[in-house]
DRENLO-847481 format. One record per atom (N, C-alpha, C): residue in three letters; x negated, y, z negated. Coordinates in steps of 0.02 Angstrom, whole numbers, plus 50000, padded with zeros to 5 digits. Example, Ala and Ser with C-alpha at 12.3 -4.5 7.8 and 13.67 -1.06 7.14 Angstrom:
ALA493404971649610
ALA493854977549610
ALA493404983549610
SER493584988849646
SER493164994749643
SER493555000249606
This chain:
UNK442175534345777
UNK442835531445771
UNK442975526645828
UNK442735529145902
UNK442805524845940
UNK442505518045924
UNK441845515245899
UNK441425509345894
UNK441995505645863
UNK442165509945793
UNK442515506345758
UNK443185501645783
UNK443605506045823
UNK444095504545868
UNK444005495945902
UNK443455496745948
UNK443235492945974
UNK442965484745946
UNK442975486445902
UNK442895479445869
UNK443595477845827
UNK444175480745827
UNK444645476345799
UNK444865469345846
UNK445075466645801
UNK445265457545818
UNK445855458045807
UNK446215451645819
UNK446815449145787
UNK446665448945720
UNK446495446645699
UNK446275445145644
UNK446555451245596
UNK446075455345623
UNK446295464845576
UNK446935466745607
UNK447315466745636
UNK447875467845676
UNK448275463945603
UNK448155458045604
UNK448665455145537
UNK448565456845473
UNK447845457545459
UNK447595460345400
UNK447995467245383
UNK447805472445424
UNK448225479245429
UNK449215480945400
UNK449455473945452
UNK449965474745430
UNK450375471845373
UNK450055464845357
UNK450095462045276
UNK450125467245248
UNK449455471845214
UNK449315477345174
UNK449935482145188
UNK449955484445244
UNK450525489445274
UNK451165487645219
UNK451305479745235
UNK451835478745182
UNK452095479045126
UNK451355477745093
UNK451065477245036
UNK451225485144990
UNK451085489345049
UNK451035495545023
UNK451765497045033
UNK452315495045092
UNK452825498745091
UNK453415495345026
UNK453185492045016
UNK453595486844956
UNK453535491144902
UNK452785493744874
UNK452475496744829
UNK453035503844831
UNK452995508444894
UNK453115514444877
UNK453995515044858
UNK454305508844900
UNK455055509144870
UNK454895507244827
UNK454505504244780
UNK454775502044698
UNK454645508444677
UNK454085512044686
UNK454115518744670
UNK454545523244656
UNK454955523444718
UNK455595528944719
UNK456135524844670
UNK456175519344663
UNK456555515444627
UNK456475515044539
UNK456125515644543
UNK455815514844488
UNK455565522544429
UNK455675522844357
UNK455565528044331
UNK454525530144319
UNK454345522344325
UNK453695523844328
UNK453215527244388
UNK453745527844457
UNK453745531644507
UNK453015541344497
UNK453155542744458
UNK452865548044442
UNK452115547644418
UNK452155542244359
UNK451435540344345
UNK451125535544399
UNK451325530944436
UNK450995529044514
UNK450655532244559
UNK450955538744550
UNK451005543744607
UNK450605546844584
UNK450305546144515
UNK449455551444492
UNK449105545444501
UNK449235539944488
UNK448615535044497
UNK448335534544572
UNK449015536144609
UNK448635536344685
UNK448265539844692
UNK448305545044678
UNK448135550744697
UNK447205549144666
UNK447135548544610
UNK446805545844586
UNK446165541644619
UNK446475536644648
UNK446345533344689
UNK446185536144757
UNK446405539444780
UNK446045544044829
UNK445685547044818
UNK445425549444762
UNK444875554144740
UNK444185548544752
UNK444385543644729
UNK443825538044708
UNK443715535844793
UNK444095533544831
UNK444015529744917
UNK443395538544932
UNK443605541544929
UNK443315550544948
UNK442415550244933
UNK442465548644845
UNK441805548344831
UNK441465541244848
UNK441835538244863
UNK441335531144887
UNK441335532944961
UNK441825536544989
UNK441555537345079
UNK440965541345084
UNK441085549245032
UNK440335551045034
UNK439685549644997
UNK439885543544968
UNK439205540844929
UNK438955546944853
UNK439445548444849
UNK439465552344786
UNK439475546144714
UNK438925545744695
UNK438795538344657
UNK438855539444577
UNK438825542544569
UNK439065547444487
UNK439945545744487
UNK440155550944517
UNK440895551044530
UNK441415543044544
UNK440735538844582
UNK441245532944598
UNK441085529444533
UNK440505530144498
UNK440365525244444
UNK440735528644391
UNK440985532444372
UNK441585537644333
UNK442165533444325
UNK442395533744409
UNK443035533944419
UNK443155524244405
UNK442745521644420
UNK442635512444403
UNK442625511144327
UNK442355515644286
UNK442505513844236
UNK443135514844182
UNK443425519844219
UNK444195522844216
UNK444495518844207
UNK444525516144266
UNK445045511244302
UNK445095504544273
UNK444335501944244
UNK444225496344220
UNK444615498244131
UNK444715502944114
UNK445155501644046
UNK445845504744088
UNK445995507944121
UNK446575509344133
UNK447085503644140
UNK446685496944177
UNK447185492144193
UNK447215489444148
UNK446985490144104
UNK447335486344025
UNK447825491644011
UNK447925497243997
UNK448055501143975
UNK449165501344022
UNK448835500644106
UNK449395499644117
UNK449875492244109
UNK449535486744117
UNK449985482644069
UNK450325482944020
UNK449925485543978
UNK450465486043917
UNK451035491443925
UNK450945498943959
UNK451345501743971
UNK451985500744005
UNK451635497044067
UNK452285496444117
UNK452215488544121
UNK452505484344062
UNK452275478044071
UNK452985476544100
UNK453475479844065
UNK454315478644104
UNK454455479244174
UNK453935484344174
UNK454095485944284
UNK453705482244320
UNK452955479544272
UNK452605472844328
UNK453165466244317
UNK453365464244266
UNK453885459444275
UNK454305459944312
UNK454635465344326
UNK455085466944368
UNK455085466944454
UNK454315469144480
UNK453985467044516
UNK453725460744539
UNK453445457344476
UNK453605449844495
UNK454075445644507
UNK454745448244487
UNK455405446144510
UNK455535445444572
UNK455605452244595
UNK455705454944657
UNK455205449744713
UNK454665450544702
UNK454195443744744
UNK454495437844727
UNK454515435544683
UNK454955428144671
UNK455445426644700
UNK456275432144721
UNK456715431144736
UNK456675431544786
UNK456035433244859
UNK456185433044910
UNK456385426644944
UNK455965421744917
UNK456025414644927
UNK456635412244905
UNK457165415444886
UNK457805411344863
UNK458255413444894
UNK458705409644949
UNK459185410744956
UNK459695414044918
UNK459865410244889
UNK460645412044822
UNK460435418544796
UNK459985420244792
UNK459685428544753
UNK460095434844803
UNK459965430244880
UNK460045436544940
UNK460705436844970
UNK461125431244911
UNK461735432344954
UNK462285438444945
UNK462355442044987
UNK462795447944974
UNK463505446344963
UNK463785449344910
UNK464695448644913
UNK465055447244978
UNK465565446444993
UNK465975444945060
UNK466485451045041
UNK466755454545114
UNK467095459345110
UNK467495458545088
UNK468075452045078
UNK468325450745039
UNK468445451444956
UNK467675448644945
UNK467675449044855
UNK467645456344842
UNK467125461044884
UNK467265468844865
UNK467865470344865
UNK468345469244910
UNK468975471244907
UNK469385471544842
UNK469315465844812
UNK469515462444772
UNK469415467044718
UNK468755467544719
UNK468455471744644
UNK468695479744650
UNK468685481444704
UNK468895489944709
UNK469755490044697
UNK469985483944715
UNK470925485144704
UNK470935485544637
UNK470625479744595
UNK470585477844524
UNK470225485744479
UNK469805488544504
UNK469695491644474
UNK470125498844493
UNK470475500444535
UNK470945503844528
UNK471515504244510
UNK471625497344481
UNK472155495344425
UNK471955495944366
UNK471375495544360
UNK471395496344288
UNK471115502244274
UNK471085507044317
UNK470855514544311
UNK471465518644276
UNK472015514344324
UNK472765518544314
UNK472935517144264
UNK472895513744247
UNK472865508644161
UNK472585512044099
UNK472135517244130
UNK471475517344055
UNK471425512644045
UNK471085504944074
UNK470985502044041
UNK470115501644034
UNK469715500543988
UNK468875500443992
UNK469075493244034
UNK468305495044067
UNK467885488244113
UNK467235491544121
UNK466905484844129
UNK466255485744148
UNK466175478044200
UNK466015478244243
UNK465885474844327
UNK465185473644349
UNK464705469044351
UNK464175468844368
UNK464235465644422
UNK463895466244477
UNK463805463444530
UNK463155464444572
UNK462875454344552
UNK462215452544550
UNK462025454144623
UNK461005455044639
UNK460875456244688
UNK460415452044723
UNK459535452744734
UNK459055448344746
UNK459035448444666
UNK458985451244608
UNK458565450944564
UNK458835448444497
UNK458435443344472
UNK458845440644429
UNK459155445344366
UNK459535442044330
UNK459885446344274
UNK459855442444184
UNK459735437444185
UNK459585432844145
UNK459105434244093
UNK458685437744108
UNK458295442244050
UNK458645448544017
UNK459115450744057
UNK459345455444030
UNK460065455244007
UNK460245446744008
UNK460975448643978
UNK460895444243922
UNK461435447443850
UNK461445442143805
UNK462245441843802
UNK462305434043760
UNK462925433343750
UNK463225432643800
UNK463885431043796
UNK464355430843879
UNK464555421843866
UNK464945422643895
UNK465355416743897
UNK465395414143975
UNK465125406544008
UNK464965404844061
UNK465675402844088
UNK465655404344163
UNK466515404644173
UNK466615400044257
UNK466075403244285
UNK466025400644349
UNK466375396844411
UNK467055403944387
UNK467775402544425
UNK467625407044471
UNK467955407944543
UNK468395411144591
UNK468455419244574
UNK468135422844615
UNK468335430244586
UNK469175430644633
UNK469515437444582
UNK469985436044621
UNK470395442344572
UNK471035444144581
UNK471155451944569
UNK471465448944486
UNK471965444444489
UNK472255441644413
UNK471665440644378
UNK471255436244380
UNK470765436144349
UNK470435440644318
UNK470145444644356
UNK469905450744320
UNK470185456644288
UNK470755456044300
UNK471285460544265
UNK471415454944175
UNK471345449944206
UNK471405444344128
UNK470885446444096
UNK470385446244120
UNK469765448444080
UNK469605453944039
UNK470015459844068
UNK469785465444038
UNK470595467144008
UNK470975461943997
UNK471375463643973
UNK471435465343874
UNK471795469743845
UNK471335472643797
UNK471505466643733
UNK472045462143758
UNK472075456543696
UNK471815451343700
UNK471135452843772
UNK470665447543757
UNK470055448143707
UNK469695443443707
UNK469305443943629
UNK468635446043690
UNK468615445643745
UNK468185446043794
UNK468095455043831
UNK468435458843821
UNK468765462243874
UNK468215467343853
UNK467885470243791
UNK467125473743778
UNK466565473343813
UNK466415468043851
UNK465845465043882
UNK466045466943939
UNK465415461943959
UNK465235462344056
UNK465415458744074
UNK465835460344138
UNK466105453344196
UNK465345454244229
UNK464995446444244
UNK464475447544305
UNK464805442344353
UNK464645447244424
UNK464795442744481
UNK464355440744520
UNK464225435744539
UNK463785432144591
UNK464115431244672
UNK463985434444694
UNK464365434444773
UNK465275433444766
UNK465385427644777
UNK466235426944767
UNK466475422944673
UNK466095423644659
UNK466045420844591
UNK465945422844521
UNK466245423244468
UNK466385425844419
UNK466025422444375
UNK465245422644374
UNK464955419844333
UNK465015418044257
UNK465005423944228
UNK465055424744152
UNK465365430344144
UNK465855430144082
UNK466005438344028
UNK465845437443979
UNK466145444143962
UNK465945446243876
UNK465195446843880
UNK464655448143932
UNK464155447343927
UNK463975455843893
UNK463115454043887
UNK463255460543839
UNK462365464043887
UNK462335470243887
UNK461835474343930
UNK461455477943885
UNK460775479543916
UNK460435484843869
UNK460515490543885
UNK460445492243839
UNK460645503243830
UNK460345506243864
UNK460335511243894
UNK460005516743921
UNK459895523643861
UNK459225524543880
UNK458995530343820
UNK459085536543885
UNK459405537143934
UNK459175543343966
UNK460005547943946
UNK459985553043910
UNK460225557143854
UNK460545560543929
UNK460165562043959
UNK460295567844023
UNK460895566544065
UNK460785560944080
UNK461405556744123
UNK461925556744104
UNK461895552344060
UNK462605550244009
UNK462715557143958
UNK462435562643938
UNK462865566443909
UNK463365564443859
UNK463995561743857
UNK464485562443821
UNK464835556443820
UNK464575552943878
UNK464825544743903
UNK465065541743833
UNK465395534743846
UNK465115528143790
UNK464895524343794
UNK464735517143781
UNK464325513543779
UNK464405511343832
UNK464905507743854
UNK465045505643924
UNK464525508943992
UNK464565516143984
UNK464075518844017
UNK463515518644010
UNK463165517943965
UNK462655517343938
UNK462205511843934
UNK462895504543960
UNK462575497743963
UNK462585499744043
UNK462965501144078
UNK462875500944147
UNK462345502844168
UNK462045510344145
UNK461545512544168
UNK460805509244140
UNK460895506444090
UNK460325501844073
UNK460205497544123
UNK460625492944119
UNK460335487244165
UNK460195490244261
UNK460595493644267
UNK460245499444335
UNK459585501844345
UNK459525502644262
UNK458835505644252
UNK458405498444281
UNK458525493744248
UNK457975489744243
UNK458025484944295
UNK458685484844358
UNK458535479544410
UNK459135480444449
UNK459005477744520
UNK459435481944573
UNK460195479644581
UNK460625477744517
UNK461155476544519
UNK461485483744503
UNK462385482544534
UNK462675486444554
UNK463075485644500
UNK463325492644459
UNK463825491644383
UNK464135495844401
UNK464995493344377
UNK465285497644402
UNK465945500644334
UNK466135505644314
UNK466155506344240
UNK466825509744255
UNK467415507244209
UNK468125512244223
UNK468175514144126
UNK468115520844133
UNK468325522144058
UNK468825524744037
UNK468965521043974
UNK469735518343946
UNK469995525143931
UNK469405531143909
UNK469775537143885
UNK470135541943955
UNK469735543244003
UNK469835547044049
UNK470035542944117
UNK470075537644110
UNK470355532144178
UNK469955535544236
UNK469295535544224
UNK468735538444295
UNK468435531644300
UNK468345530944348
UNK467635526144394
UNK466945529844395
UNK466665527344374
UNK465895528044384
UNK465565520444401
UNK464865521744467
UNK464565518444497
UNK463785518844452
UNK463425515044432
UNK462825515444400
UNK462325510344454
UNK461655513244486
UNK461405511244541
UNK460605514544558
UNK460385509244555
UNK459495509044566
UNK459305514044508
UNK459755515244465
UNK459515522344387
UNK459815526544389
UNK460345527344447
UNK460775531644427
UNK461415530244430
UNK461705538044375
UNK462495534744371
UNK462765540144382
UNK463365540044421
UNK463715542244475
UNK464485542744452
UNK464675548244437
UNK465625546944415
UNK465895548744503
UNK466455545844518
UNK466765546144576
UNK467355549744569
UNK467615554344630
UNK468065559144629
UNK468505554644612
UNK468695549244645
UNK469615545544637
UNK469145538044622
UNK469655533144595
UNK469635526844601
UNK469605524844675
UNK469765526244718
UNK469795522644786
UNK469155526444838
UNK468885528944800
UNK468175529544823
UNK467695524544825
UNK467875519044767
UNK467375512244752
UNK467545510544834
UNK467845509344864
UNK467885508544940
UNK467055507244980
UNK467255514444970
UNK466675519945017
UNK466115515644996
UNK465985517344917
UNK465385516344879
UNK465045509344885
UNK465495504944903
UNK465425498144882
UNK465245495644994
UNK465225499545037
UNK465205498245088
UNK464355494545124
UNK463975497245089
UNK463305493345104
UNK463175489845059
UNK463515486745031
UNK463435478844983
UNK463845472245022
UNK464375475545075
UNK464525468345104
UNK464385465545155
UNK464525459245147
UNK464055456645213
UNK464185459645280
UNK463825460245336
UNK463805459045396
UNK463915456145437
UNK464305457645503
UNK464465452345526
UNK463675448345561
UNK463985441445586
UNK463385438745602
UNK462965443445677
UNK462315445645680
UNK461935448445726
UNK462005455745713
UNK462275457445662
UNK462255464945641
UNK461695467545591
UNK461595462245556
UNK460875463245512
UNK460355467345538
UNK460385470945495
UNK459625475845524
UNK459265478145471
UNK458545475445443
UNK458065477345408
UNK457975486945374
UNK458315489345427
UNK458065495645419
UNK458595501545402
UNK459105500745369
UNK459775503445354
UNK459575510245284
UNK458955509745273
UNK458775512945261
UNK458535520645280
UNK458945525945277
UNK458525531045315
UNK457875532645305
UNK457575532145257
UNK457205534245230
UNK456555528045240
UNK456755521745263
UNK456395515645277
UNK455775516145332
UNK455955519445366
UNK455415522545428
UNK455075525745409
UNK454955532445379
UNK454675537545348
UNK453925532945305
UNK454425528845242
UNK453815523445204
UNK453435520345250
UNK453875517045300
UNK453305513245338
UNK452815514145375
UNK452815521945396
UNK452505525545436
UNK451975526845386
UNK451925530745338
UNK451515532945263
UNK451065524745257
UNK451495519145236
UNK451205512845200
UNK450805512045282
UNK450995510645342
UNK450415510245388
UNK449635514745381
UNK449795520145380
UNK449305525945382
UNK448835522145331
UNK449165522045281
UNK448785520745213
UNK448385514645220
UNK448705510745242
UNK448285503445255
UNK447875503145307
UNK447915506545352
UNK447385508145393
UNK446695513345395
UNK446805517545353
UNK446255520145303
UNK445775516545284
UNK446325512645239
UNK445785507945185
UNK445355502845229
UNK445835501245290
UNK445515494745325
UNK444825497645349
UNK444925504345389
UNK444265509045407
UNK443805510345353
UNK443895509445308
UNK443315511545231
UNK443165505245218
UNK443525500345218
UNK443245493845185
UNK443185487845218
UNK443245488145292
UNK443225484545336
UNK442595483145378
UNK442815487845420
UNK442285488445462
UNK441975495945435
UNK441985498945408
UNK441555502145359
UNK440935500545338
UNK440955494445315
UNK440385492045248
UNK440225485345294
UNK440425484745353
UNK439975481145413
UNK439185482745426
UNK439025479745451
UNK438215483045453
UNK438155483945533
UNK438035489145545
UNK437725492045626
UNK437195496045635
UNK437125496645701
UNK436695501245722
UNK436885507345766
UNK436475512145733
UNK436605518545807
UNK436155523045829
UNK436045523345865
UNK435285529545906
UNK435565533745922
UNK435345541645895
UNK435335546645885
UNK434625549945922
UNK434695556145951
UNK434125560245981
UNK434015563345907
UNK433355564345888
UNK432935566445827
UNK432515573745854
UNK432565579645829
UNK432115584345854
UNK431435582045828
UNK431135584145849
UNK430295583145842
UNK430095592145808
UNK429675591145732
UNK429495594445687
UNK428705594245672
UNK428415599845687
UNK427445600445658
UNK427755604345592
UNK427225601445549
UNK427215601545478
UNK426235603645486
UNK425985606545432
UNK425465609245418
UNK424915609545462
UNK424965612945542
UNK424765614645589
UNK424075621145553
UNK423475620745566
UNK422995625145529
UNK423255631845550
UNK423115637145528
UNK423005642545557
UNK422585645645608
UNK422185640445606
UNK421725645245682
UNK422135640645749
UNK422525638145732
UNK422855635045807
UNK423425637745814
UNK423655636245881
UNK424465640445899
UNK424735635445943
UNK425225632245933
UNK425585626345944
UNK425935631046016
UNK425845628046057
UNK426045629046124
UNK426825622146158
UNK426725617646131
UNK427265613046155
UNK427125607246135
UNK427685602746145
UNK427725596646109
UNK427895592346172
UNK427735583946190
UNK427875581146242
UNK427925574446192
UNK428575571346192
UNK429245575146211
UNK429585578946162
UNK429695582846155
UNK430235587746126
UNK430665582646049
UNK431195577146081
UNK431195572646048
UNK431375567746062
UNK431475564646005
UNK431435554946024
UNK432135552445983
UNK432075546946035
UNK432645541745991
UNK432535537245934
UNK433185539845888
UNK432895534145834
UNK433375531145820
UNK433455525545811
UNK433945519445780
UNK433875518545719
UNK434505518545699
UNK434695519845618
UNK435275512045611
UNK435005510545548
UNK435275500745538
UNK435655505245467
UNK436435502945437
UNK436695502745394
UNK437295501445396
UNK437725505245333
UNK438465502245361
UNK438885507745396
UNK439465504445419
UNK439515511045477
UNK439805515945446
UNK440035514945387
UNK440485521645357
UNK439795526945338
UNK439175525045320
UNK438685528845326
UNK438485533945378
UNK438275529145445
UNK438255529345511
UNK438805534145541
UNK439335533045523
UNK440115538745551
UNK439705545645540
UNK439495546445458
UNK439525554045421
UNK438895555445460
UNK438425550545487
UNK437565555145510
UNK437685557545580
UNK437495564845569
UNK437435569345615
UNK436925570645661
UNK436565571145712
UNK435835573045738
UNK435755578145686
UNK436215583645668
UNK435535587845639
UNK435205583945561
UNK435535579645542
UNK435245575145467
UNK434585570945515
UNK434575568345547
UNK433995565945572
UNK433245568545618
UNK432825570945584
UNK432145574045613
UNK431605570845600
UNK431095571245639
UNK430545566945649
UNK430055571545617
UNK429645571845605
UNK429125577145568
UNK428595573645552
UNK427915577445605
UNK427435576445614
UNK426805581345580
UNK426355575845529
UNK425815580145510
UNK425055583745554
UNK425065588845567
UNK424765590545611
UNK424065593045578
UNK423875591045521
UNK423225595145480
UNK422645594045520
UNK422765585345537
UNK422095584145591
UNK421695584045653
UNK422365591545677
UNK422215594645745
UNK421675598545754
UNK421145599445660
UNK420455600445676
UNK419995597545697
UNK420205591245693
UNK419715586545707
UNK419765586245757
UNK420115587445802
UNK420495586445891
UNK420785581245914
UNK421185577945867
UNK421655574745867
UNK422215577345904
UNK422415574045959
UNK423125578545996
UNK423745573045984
UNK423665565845985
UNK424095562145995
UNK424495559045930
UNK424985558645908
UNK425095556845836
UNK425645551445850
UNK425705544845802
UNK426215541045812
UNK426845543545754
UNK427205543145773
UNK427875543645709
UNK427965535545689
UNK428005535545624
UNK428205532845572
UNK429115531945545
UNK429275527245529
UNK429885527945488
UNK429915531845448
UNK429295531245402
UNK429095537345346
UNK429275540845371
UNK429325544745430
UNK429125552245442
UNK429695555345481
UNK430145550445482
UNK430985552145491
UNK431385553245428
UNK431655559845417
UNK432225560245377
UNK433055560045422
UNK433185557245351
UNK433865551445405
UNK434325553245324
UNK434985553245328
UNK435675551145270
UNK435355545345236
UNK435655546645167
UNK435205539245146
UNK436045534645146
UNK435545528645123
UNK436015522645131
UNK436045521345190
UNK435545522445254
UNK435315520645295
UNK434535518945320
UNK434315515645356
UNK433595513045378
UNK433405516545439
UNK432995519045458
UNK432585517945512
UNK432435510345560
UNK432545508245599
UNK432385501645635
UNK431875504045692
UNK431975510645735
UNK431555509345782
UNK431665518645801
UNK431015520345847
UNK430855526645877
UNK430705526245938
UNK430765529446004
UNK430725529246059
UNK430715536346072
UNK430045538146100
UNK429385534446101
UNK429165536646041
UNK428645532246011
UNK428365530445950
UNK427745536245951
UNK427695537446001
UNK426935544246001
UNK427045550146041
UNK426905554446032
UNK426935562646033
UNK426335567146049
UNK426375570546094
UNK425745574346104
UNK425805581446099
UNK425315583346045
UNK425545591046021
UNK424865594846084
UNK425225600046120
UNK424825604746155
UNK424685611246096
UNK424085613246092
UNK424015616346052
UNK423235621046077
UNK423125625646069
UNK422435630846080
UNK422395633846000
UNK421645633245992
UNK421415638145948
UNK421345645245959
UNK421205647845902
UNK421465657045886
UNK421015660545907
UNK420285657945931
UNK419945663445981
UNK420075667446040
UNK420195672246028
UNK420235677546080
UNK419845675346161
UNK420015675546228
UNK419825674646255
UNK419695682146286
UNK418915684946327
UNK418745690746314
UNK418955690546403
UNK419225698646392
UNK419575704546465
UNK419125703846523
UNK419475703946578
UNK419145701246630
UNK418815708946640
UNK418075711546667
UNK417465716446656
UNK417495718946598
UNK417595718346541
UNK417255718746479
UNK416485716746478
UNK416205719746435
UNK415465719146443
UNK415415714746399
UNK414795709546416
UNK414485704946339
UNK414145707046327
UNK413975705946247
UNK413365708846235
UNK412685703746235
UNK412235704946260
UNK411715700446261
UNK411255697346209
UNK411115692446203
UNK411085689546124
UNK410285694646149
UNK410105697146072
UNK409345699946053
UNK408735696846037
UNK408475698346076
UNK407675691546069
UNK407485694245989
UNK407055690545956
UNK406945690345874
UNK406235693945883
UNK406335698845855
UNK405405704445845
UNK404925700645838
UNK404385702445850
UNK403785699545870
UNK403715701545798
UNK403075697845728
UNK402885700445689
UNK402395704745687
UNK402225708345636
UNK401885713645629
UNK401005709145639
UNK400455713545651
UNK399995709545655
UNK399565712845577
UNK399015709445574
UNK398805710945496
UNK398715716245508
């Protein structure tokens, strides 16, 4: 881990945190999002696969590649609404007018108005646009692109207008369009007993980060519908409260991170991108590393008795990539020497690359020292110091005729 360390650049320093972003963007759409759950097996997924390609498990990674190669057809078509939606979200960073937040003012405006017409029973439905466009998702509506303002919107939803069924959408201080019309929400769970009004609110919630805000005509309640969910509020003058991190800031108060939960992702989306940078970075770099190798006799005869080895063992340099190199241990690397031709009186033997076992998906490059000297005596008894010899026997004289 240290080698690895040691060779980051600037370079990977920016690489790291692009991705970092990449990923923390990813995990809020996640939580945002209903496809959140099936993401969250594909990761996982996906970790199984980084796992078997770190240990060179080559079955399992060629499995998991061909998965994946129909899966991504498979998720297009599924979640083709939430990659659009995603591509939005990247699109609107570059636009001003997308990022402009209401003025405390215009909220004001909308929380008095809608507590008039709470007291009223009167139905409304209130959209108020965010970064993300809405234009795919509204039909109908009548273009208006007056002044928001408290008469106004009380005109609007007034019930002898031919307008007052639909959606007011607002664009920062501006009353874009009414009578506009929203898509439904199928989630049964939420809405319970609601009407449609609720039902358009929580749709378009569902599908993009505008804020709907819904007063119904039967029970004169406020409900808030937001990032997919919908929310009934104790009183009308709670929209207050509710509506407090949608207005602007004063100037030098802006802060990226108003999120509690914003630290936590970014901490996770770092980790994560720095993983991958270690697996696929400098991972699949090509290096070198020398390792001490024990030294091994292999088919030593039996009438000999191996007394010692000089040296014991040697260095060997191993060439591959380093995520290989990380997993090899000294004990995966041994030198092993054939010793059959210590009858012949052979003592000195060179090692070979051959004759190193090493992790594969790595090379041998070099051994130090390249030759070995096996000390070794044969299995004759050496005879007790005054023991008697016996004296060899002269051969009989032959018999004579």
């Amino acid at each position: 881990m240290r080698e690895l360390l040691l060779d980051v650049a600037l370079l990977d320093v920016i690489d790291v945190l692009v991705v970092s972003v990449l990923v923390w963007l990813g995990l809020r759409y996640m939580r945002r999002t209903r496809a959140g759950p099936a993401l969250l097996g594909l990761a996982m997924l996906g970790g199984v696969y980084l796992v078997a390609r770190l240990l060179s498990l080559e079955l399992t990674a060629a499995l998991f590649q061909a998965f994946f190669a129909v899966l991504v057809l498979v998720m297009v078509v599924v979640f083709q609404d939430d990659l659009r939606r995603l591509f939005e979200q990247l699109g609107a960073l570059g636009s001003r007018r997308n990022h402009e937040e209401p003025a405390q003012g215009a909220l004001d405006v909308v929380a008095r108005a809608v507590a008039r017409l709470a007291a009223g029973h009167t139905g409304a439905l209130i959209v108020i646009a965010r970064s993300e466009p809405l234009e795919r998702h509204l039909e109908g509506g009548i273009p208006l692109g007056g002044r928001l303002s408290e008469p106004l919107l009380l005109s609007l939803f007034d019930i002898h207008s031919p307008g007052h069924d639909g959606a007011v959408v607002l664009h920062g201080s501006i009353v874009e369009r009414f009578a506009a019309h929203l898509p439904l929400s199928a989630d049964h769970e939420q809405l319970g007993s609601v009407g449609t009004r609720h039902a358009a609110a929580l749709g378009l919630a569902e599908r993009c980060d505008a804020v709907c805000i819904v007063v119904s005509e039967e029970r004169g309640t406020v409900s808030v519908a937001r990032d997919g969910q919908l929310r009934q509020l104790r009183r009308p003058e709670d929209l207050f409260v509710e509506l407090a991190d949608l207005r602007e800031p004063e100037p030098g108060a802006r802060t990226p991170w108003r999120d509690p939960g914003a630290w936590r992702e970014a901490g996770i989306a770092f980790a994560i991108a720095l993983a991958l940078w270690l697996v696929f970075v400098p991972g699949s770099r090509e290096a070198e590393v020398t390792l001490p190798a024990r030294v091994e006799v292999e088919r030593l005869p039996k009438e000999f008795t191996l007394q010692g080895i000089e040296p014991q063992e040697v260095q060997v340099t191993l060439s591959g990539r380093r995520r290989d190199l990380l997993l090899a241990s000294r004990s995966d690397v041994v030198a092993r020497i054939d010793a059959l031709l210590v009858k012949l009186g052979r003592r000195s033997f060179e090692i070979g690359a051959d004759d190193v076992s090493h992790p594969s998906g790595v090379s041998v490059v070099k051994i130090a020292p390249a030759r070995v000297r096996l000390l070794v005596s044969d299995g004759a008894p050496a005879p007790e110091e005054g023991a008697a010899v016996a004296e060899p026997r002269e051969p009989a004289e032959p018999n004579g005729p």
